[in-house]
C-alpha positions as CSV (number, residue, x, y, z in Angstrom):
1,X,-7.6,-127.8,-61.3
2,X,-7.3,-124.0,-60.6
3,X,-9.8,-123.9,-58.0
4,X,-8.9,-127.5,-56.4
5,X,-5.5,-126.7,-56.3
6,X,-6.1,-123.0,-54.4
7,X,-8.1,-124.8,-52.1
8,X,-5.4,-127.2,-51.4
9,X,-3.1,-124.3,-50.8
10,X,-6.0,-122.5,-48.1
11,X,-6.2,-119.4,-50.8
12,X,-9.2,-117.0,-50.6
13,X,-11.1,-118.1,-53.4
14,X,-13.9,-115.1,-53.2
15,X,-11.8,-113.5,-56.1
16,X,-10.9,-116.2,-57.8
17,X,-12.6,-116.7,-61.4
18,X,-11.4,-119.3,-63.5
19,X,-9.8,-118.8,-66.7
20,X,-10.0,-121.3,-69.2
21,X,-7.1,-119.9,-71.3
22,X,-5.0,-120.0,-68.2
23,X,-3.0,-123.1,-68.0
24,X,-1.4,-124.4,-65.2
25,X,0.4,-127.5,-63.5
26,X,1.2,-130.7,-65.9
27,X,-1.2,-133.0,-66.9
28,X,0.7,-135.8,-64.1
29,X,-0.3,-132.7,-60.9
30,X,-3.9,-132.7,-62.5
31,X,-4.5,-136.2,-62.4
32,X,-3.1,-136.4,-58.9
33,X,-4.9,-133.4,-57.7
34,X,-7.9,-134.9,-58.9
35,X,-7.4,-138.6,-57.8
36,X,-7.0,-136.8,-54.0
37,X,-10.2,-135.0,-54.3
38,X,-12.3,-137.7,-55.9
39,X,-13.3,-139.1,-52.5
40,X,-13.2,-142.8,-54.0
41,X,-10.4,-145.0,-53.4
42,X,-8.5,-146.4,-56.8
43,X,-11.2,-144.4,-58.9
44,X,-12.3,-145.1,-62.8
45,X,-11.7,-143.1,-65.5
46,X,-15.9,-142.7,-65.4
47,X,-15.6,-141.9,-61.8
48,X,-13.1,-139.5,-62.8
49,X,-15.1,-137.8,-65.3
50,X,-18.2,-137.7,-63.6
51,X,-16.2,-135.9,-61.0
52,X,-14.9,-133.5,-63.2
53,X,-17.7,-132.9,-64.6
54,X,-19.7,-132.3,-61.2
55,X,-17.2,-130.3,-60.0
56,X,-17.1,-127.7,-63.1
57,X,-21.0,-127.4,-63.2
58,X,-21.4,-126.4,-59.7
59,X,-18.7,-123.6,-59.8
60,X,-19.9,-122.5,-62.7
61,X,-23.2,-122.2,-60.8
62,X,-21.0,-120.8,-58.1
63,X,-19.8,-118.1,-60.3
64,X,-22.7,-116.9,-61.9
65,X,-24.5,-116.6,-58.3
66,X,-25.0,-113.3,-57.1
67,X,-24.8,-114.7,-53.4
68,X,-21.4,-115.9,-54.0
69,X,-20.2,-112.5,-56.2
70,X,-17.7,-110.2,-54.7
71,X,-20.0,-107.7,-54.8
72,X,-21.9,-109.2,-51.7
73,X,-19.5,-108.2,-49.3
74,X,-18.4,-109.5,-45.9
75,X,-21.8,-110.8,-45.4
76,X,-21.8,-114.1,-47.2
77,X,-17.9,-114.0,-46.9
78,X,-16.4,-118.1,-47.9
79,X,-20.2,-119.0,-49.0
């Protein structure tokens, strides 16, 4: 939810890192967030949760990459 909803608000996410104590939005903006960014019309709750679960592995990938760090620079700047 943090990072699909930054997105949704054009933020920089280069220096975002998600914080799993942080909470934010209801549980009612999450679902809705997430029903807009599923890509299926009228979803499942398994479509949903594969989703989710997608979406959290690959920016944990993101997060732990060194071509995607801060530290880069301007040079991979958005990657």
């Amino acid at each position: 939810y943090q990072y699909l909803n930054r997105y949704k608000r054009a933020e920089d996410l280069d220096h975002f890192l998600f914080i799993p104590e942080r909470t934010e939005g209801t549980e009612k903006e999450c679902l809705k967030l997430l029903l807009e960014f599923c890509g299926r019309h009228n979803p499942s709750w398994t479509e949903l949760s594969n989703f989710t679960h997608f979406l959290n592995f690959q920016l944990s990938k993101c997060e732990k990459s060194v071509f995607c760090s801060p530290a880069v620079g301007e040079d991979f700047q958005g990657f």
